[in-house]
C-alpha positions as CSV (number, residue, x, y, z in Angstrom):
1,X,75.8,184.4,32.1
2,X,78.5,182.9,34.2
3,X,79.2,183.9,37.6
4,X,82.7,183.0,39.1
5,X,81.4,181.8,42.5
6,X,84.9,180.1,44.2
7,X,87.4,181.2,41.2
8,X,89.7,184.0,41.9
9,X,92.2,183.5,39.2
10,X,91.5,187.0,37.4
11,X,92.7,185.8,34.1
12,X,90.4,183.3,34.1
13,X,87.1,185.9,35.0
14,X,88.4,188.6,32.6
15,X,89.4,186.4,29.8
16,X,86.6,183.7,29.4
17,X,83.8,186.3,30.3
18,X,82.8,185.6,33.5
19,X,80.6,188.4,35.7
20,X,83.0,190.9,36.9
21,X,82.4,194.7,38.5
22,X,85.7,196.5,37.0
23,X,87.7,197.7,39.5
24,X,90.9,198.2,37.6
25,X,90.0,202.1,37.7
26,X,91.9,201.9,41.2
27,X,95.0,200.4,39.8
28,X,96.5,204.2,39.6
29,X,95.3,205.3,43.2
30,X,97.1,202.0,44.3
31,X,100.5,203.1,42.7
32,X,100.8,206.0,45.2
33,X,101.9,204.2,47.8
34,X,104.7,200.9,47.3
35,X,103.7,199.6,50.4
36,X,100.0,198.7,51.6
37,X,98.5,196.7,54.0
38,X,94.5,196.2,52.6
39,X,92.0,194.3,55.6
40,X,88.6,193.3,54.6
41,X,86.7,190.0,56.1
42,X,87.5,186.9,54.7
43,X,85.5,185.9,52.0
44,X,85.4,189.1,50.7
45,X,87.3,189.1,47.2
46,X,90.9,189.7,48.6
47,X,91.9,186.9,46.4
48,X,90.8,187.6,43.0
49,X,91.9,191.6,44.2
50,X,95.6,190.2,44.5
51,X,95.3,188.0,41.2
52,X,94.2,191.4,39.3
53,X,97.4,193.0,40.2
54,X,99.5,189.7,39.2
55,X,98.2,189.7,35.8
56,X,98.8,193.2,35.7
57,X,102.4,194.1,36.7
58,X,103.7,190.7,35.6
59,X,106.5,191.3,33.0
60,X,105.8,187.3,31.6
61,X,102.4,188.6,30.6
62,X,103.2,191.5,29.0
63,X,101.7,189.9,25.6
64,X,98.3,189.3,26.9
65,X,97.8,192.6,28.3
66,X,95.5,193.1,25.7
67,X,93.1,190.0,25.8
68,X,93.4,190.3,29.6
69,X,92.3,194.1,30.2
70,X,91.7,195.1,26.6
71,X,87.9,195.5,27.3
72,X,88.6,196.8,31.3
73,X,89.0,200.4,32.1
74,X,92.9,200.4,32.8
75,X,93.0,198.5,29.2
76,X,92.0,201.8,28.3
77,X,94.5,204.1,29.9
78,X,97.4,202.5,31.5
79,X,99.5,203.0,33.9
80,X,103.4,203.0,32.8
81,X,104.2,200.4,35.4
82,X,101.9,197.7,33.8
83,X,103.9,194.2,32.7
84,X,107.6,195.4,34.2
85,X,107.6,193.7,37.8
86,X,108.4,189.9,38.6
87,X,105.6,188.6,40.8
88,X,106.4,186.7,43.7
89,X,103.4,185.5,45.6
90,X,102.8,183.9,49.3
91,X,99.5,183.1,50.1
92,X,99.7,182.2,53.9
93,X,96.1,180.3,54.3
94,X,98.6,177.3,52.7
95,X,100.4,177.2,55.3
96,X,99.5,174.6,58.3
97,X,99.1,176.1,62.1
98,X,98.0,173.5,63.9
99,X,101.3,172.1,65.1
100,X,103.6,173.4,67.7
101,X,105.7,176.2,66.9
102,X,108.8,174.0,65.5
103,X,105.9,172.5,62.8
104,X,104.4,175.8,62.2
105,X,107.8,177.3,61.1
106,X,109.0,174.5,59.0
107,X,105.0,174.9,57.6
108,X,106.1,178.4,56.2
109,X,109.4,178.0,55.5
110,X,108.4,175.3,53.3
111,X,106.0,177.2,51.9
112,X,108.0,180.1,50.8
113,X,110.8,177.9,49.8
114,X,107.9,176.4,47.4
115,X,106.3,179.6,45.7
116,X,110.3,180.7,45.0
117,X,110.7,177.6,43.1
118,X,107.9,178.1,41.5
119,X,109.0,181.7,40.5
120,X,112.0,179.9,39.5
121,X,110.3,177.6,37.1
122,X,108.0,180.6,35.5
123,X,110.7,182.9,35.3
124,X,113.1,180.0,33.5
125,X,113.4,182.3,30.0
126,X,114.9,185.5,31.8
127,X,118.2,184.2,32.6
128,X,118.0,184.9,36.3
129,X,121.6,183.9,38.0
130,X,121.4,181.0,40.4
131,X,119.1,181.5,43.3
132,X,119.9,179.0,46.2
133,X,117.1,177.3,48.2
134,X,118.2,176.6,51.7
135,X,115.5,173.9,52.5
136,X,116.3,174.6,56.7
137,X,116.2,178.6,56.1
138,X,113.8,180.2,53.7
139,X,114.8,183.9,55.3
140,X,117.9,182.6,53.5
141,X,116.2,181.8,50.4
142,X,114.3,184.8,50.0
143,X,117.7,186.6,50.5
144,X,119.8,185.2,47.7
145,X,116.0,185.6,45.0
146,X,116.7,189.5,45.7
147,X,120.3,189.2,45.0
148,X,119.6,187.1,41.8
149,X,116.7,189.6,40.8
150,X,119.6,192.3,41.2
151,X,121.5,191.3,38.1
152,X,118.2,191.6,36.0
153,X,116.1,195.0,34.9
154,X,113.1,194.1,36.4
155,X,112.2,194.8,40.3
156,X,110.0,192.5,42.3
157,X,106.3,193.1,43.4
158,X,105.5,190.8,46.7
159,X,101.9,189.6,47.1
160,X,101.1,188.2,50.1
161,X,97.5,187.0,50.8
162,X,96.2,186.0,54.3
163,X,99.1,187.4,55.9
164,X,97.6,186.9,59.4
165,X,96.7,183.4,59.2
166,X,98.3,182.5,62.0
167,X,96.5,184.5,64.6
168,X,93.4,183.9,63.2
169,X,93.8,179.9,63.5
170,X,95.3,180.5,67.1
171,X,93.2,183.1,68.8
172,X,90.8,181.3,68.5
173,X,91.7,178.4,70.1
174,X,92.4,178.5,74.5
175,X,95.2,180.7,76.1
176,X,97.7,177.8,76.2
177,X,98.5,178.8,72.2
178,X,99.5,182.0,73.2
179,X,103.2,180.8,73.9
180,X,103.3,179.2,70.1
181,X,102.0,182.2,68.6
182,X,105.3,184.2,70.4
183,X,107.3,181.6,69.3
184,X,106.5,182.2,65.4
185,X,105.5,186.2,65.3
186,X,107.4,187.6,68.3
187,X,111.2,188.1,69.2
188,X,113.3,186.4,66.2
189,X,110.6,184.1,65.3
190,X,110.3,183.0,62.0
191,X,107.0,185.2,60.9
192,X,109.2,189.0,62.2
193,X,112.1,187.3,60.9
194,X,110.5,187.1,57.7
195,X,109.4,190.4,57.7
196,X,112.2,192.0,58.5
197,X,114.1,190.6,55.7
198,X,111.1,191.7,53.1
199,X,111.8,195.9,55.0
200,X,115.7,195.0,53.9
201,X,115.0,194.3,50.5
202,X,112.9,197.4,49.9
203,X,115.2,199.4,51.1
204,X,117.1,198.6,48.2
205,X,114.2,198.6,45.5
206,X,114.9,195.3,44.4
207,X,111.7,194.5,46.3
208,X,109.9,197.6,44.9
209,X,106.3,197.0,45.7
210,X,104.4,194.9,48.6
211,X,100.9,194.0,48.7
212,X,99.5,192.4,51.6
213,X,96.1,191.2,52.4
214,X,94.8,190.0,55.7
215,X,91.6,190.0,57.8
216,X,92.9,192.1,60.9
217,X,95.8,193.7,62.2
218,X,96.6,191.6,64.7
219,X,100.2,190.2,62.9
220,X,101.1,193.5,61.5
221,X,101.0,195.1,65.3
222,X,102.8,192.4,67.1
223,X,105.6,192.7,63.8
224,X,106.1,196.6,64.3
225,X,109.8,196.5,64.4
226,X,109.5,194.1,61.8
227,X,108.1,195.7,59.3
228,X,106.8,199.1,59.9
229,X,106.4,200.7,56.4
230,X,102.7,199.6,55.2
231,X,100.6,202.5,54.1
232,X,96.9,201.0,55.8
233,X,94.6,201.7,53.6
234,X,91.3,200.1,54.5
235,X,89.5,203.2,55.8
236,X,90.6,205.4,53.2
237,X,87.2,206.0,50.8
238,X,88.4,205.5,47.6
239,X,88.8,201.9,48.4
240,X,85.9,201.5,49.9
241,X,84.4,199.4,47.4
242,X,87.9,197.7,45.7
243,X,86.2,194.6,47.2
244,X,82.1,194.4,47.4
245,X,79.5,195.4,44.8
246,X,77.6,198.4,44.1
247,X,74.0,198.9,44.2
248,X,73.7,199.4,40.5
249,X,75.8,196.4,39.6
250,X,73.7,194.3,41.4
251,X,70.5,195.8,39.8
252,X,72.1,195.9,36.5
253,X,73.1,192.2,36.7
254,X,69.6,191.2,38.6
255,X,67.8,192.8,36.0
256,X,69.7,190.8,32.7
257,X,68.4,187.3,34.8
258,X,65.2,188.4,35.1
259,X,65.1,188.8,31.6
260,X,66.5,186.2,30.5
261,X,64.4,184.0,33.1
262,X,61.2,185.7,31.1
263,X,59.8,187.1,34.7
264,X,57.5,190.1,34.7
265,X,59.2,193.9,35.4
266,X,58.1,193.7,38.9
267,X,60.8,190.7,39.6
268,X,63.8,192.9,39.4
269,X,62.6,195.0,42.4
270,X,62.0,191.9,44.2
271,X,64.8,190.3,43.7
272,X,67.0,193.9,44.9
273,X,65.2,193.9,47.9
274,X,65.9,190.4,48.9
275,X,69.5,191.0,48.5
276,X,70.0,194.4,49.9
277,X,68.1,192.6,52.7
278,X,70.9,189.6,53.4
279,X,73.8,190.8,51.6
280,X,74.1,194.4,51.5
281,X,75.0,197.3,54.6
282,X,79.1,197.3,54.7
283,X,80.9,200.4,54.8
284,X,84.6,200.3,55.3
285,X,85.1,204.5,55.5
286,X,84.4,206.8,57.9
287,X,84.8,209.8,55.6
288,X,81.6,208.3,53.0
289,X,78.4,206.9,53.8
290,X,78.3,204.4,50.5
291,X,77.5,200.2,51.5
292,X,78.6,197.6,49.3
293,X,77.2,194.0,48.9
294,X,79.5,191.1,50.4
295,X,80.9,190.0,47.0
296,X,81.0,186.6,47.6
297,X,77.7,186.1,48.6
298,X,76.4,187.8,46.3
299,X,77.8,185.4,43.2
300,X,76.4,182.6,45.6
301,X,72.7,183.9,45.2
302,X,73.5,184.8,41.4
303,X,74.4,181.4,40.3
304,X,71.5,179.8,42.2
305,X,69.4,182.6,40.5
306,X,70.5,182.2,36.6
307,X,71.0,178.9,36.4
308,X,67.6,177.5,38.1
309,X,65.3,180.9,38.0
310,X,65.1,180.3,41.6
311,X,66.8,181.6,44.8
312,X,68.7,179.9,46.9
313,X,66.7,178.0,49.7
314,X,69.6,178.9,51.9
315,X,70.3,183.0,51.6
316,X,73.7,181.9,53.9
317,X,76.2,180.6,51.7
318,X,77.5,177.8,54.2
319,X,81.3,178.2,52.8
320,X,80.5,182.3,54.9
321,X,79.0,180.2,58.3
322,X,82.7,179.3,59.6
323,X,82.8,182.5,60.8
324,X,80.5,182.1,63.4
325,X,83.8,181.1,65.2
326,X,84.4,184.3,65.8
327,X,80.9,185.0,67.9
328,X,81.8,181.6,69.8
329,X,84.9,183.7,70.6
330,X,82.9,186.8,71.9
331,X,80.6,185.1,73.8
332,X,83.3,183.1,76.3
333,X,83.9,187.2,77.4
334,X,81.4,188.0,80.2
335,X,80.9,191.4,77.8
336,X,80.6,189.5,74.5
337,X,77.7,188.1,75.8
338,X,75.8,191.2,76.4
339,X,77.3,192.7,73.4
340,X,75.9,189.4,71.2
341,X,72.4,189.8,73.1
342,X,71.8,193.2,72.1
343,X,73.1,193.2,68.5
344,X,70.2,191.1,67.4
345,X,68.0,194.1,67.1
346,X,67.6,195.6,63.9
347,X,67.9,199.6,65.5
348,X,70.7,198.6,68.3
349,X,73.9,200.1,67.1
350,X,76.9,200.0,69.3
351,X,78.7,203.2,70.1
352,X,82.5,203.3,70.8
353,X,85.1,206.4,70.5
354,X,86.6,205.0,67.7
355,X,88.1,201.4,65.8
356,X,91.6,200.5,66.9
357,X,93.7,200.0,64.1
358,X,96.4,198.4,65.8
359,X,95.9,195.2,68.6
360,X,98.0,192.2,68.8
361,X,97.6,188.9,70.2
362,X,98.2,190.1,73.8
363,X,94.8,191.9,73.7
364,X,93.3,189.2,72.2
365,X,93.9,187.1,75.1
366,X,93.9,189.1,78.1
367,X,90.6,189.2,79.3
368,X,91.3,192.7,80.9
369,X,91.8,194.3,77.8
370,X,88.2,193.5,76.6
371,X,86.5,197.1,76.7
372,X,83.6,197.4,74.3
373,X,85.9,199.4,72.2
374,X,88.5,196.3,71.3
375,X,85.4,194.1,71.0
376,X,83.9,196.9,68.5
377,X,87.2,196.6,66.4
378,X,87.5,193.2,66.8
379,X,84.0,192.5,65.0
380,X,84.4,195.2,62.8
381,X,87.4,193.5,61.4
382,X,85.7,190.2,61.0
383,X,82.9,191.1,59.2
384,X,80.0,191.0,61.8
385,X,79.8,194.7,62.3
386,X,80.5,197.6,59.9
387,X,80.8,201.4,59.9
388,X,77.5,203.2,60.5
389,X,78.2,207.0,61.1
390,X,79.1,209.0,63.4
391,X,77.1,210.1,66.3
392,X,76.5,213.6,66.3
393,X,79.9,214.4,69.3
394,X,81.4,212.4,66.5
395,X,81.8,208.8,68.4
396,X,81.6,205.8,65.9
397,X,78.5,204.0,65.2
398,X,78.6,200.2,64.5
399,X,75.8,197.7,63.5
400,X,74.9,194.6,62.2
401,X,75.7,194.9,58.5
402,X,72.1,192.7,57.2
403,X,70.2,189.3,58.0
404,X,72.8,187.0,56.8
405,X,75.2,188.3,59.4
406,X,72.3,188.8,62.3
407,X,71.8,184.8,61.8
408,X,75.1,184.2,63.1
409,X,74.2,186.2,66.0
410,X,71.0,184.3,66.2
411,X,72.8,181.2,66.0
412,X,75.4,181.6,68.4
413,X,73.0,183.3,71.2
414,X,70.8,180.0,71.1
415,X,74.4,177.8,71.8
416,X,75.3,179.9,74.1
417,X,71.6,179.8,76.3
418,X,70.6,176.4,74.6
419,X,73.9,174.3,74.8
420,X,71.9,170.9,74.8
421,X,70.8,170.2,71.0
422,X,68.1,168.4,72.4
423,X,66.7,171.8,74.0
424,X,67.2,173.3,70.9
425,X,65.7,170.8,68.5
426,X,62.5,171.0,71.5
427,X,62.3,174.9,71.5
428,X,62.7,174.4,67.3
429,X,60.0,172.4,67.6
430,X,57.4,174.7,69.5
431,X,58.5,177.3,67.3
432,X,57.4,175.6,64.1
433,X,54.0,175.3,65.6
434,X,53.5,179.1,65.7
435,X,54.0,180.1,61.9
436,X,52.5,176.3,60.7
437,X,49.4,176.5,63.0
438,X,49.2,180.0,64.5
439,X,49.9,178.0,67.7
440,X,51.9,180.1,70.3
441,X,50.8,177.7,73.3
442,X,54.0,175.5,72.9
443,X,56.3,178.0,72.2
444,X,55.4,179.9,75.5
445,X,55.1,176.9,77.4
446,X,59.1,175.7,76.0
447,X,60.0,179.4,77.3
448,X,58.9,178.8,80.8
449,X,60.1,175.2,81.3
450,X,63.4,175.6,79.4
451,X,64.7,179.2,78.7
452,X,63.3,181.0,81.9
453,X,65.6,178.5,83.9
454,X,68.6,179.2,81.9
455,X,68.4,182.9,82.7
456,X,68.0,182.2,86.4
457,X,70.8,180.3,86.3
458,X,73.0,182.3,84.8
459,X,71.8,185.6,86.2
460,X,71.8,187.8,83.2
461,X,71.7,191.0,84.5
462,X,69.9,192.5,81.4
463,X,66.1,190.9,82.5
464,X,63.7,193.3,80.4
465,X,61.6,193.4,77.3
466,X,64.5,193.1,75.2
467,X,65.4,189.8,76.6
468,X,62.3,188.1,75.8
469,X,62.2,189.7,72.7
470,X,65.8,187.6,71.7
471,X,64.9,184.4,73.5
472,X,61.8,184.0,71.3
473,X,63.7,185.2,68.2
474,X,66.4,182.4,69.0
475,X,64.1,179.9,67.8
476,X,61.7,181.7,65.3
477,X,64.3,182.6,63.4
478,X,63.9,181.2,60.0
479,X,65.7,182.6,56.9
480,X,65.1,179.7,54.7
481,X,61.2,180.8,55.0
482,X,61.1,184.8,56.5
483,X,62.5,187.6,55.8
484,X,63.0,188.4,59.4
485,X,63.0,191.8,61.2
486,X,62.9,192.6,64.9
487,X,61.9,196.2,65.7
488,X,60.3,197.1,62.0
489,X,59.8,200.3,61.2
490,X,56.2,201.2,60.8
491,X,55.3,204.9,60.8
492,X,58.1,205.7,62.4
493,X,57.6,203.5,65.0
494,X,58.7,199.6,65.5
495,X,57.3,196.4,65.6
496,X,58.9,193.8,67.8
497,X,59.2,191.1,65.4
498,X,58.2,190.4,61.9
499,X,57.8,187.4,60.1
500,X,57.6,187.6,56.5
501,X,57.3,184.7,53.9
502,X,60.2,185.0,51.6
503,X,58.3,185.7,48.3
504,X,59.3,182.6,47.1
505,X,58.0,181.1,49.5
506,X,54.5,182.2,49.4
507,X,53.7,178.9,48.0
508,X,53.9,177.3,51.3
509,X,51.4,176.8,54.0
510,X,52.6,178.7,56.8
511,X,51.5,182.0,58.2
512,X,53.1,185.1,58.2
513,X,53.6,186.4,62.1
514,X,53.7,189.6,64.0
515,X,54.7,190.2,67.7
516,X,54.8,192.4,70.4
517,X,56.5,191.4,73.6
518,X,56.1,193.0,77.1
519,X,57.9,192.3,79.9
520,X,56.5,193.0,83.8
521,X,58.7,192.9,86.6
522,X,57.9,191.1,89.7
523,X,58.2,194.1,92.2
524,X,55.7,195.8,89.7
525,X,53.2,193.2,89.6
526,X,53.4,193.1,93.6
527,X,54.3,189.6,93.6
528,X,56.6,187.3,94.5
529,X,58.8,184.4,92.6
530,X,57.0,181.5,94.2
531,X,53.7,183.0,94.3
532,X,54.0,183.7,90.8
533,X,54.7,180.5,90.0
534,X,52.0,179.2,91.3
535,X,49.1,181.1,90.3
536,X,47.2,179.4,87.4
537,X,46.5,180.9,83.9
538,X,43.3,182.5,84.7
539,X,44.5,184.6,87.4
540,X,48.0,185.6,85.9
541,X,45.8,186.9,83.2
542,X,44.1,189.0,85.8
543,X,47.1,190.2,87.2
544,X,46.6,194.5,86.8
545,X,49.9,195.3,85.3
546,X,49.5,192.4,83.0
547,X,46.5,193.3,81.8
548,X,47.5,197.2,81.1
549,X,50.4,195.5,79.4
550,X,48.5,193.3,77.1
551,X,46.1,196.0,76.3
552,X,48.2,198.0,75.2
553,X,50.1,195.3,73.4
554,X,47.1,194.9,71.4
555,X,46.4,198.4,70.1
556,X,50.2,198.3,68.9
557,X,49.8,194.9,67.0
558,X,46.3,195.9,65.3
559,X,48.0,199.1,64.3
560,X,51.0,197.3,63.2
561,X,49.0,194.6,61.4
562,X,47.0,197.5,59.6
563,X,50.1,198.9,58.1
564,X,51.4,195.6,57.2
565,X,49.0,194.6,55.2
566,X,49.0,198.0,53.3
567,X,52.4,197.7,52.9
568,X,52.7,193.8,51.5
569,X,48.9,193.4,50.5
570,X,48.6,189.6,50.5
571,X,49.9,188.8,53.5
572,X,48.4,185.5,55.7
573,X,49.0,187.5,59.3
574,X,49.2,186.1,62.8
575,X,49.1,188.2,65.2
576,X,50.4,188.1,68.7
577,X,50.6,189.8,72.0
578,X,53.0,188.1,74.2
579,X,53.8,189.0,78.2
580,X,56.3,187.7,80.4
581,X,55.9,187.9,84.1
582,X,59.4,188.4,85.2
583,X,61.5,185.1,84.8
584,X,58.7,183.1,85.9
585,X,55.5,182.9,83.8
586,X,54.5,183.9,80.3
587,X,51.2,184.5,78.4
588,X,50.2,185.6,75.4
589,X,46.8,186.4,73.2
590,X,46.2,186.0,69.5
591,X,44.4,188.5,67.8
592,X,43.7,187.0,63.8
């Protein structure tokens, strides 16, 4: 089996049998509309999407239609359009936008006055009349390729990948690029300009299709006036999976390594449930309730798996960890913080009256236009949350889409409360000790000295169980070892955190963990900061309201440990109770 992890020339998947789900079945559905505009997160297949629909509609291929889609389902039936468009192709990742806005547009117009040489050169045999590059004006050049392509029987289809590039380099950098971007999208720049100039030659078919990928809609709202005749169609449901897998492919495809690896039966259903786990839980469609697996991702893990019989030690491809640029983004917003603190629990889903489909760069950097619904849609579009339901008054429900995603959460949170590495690599430390030794001492003792100062000092308004909970899940979070869950469902109730060995990993010595976290408030206890602070272990353990709470911590972990091991059967479990007093003191019991 070959898996094309980091190829997305379709003629090279389709033609020298590479793993491929067929989605040329859509290739019809797509033909309603002449112009789309298709979003998805990066890293998501958009690539090898736009290279399908080059081989297809490109008239220079029309021979190896056949060998190319022969054994596909449009190969089957196709469309009367296949093989009769020239392709001309922009992918905008290429081009540089780094420099100021003078650099950035020679950048693209260099670009473009590149790929229509290069359709220059490939076209060569079809006698098209002379088409003039202006090296100072590419809007120019563009302009005299539709009046060449005129003279000739064949239309042009325009692919243009990573359309929004631009903003996606620059809002993420400080305000101050906020004048560049103008400069290149806004007004006349060269970006609108562009796209204006793409509207004109559709107008008169010589441009007779456009597809354009892109991550957000960010470009395509500040370029209204620009270009205003996309058909959006990344909500609609018969899309929803043009880019992602299926549940059945991946247990189809799962189930031939197994196989051929010689493992028992019972490895396929380990194996799905690892990556449903990490890679699985995106839904792109309000109007269907179907997830697909991140496609990239999941040829990551499928590689690993094939070639070695082994998974990957890391289940987070690091090419997909860039993205945790975006977080960094959230959490300089006094909202995105709270948003990024809550969103590491498994059950918290955030509730907004809808997804904006349309926000441009102004939004992006105007701090007063950061309402939980534009950071909803901002996530949503970036891959680190996804469509959940509706509530039932019919509001949008968003979560975390699965563990790979909640450990660029995880990651980010403990930057943002730990900036020093040399806290982190401490609190790291401490929290090895609890799943190697069944130590929590260290661990609690890290939280008192370290993290319990950073809250003070930044006065985080949400001081409760849940923000213990995350602190301590900052630094036992672990997917190279755990499969880990916070708030687990047990009997229709939920554990605070769970810490289970990866079955690969069962090998190891280290424990698997369970803990319940309580959290007492200061006026509730009857006691005061300072006095707290100075009471020593014995008598905060005497404290009423922290024994009630540890009590009844217990009967929650025993009953939770019960259940665990009925559910995994050979599980090594620590068990913890763990209660913070306040901001000021923690202790915790071990019941194993």
């Amino acid at each position: 089996m070959k898996f094309p992890y980091g190829i997305s020339d379709f003629k090279t998947v389709a033609g020298e049998g590479y793993f491929y789900c067929d989605r040329t079945d859509k290739i019809p559905l797509l033909e309603n509309t002449k112009s789309q505009l298709f979003i998805r997160p990066r890293r998501f297949g958009k690539s090898l999407l736009l290279s399908m629909l080059e081989n297809y509609y490109d008239v220079a291929k029309k021979d190896e239609f056949d060998s190319i889609f022969g054994k596909l389902k449009i190969g089957k039936t196709p469309t009367a359009l296949h093989n009769s468009y020239f392709i001309l192709k922009f992918d905008f990742s290429c081009v540089d936008c780094t420099g100021s806005a003078k650099e950035v547009k020679e950048a693209l117009f260099d670009h473009i006055n590149d790929c229509i040489k290069g359709f220059l050169l490939y076209y060569g045999e079809y006698d098209l009349p002379g088409i003039e590059i202006n090296p100072k004006n590419a809007i120019s050049s563009v302009k005299s390729l539709v009046s060449s392509v005129r003279m000739t029987p064949y239309p042009v289809y325009l692919l243009i990948d990573e359309y929004d590039n631009f903003a996606n380099t620059i809002m993420m950098g400080i305000h101050s690029e906020e004048d560049r971007y103008k400069a290149i999208v806004h007004d006349e720049g060269p970006l609108k300009t562009f796209f204006k100039a793409v509207k004109s030659a559709t107008s008169g078919s010589m441009i007779d299709r456009v597809f354009i990928t892109g991550v957000s809609p960010v470009v395509m709202s500040d370029i209204t006036s620009g270009y205003n005749i996309a058909e959006n169609i990344y909500f609609e449901p018969e899309f929803n999976d043009l880019c992602g897998f299926r549940q059945q492919e991946i247990e189809a495809v799962l189930k031939e390594i197994v196989d051929q690896c010689g493992f028992e039966k019972e490895k396929i259903q380990e194996a799905v449930n690892l990556t449903k786990v990490y890679y699985n839980g995106y839904n792109f469609s309000h109007a269907i309730d179907e997830y697909v697996y991140n496609p990239t991702l999941c040829l990551y893990f499928l590689k690993q798996f094939e070639k070695t019989c082994t998974y990957p030690r890391k289940m987070l491809d690091s090419n997909l960890a860039v993205d945790e640029s975006k977080l960094e983004y959230m959490a300089r917003m006094p909202m995105g913080r709270d948003l990024l603190m809550n969103l590491v629990q498994k059950n918290h889903e955030l509730i907004v009256s809808d997804i904006e489909d349309r926000f441009g760069i102004k939004e992006m950097l105007s701090d007063q236009s950061k309402d939980n619904m534009f950071l909803a849609s901002f996530l949503y579009y970036f891959g680190v949350l996804t469509l959940a339901g509706d509530t039932p008054d019919l509001k949008v429900r968003l979560k975390v889409p699965n563990l790979v995603i909640k450990s660029l959460y995880v990651d980010r949170i403990q930057k943002m409360l730990l900036p020093d590495p040399g806290d982190r690599d401490e609190g790291s430390n401490a929290a090895e000790q609890v799943y190697q030794k069944g130590d929590m001492a260290p661990l609690c003792a890290f939280m008192k000295n370290k993290y319990f100062k950073v809250f003070h000092n930044r006065d985080y308004r949400w001081a409760n169980e849940l923000t213990i909970k995350t602190a301590f899940l900052t630094l036992l979070y672990n997917d190279i070892l755990y499969i880990m869950d916070s708030e687990t469902e047990i009997n229709r109730r939920y554990a605070d955190l769970t810490m289970i060995i990866r079955p690969d990993k069962r090998h190891g010595r280290i424990f698997d963990v369970l803990i319940e976290f309580k959290f007492v408030r200061l006026k509730h206890a009857g006691i005061c900061a300072e006095k707290a602070r100075d009471l020593s272990g014995d008598e905060l353990a005497k404290l009423p309201e922290i024994v009630r709470q540890m009590e009844n911590g217990e009967k929650q972990v025993c009953a939770y440990g019960h259940e665990l091991e009925q559910r995994y059967g050979n599980l090594r479990l620590k068990k913890f109770v763990v209660v913070a007093l306040g901001f000021e003191r923690v202790c915790f019991k071990k019941l194993s």
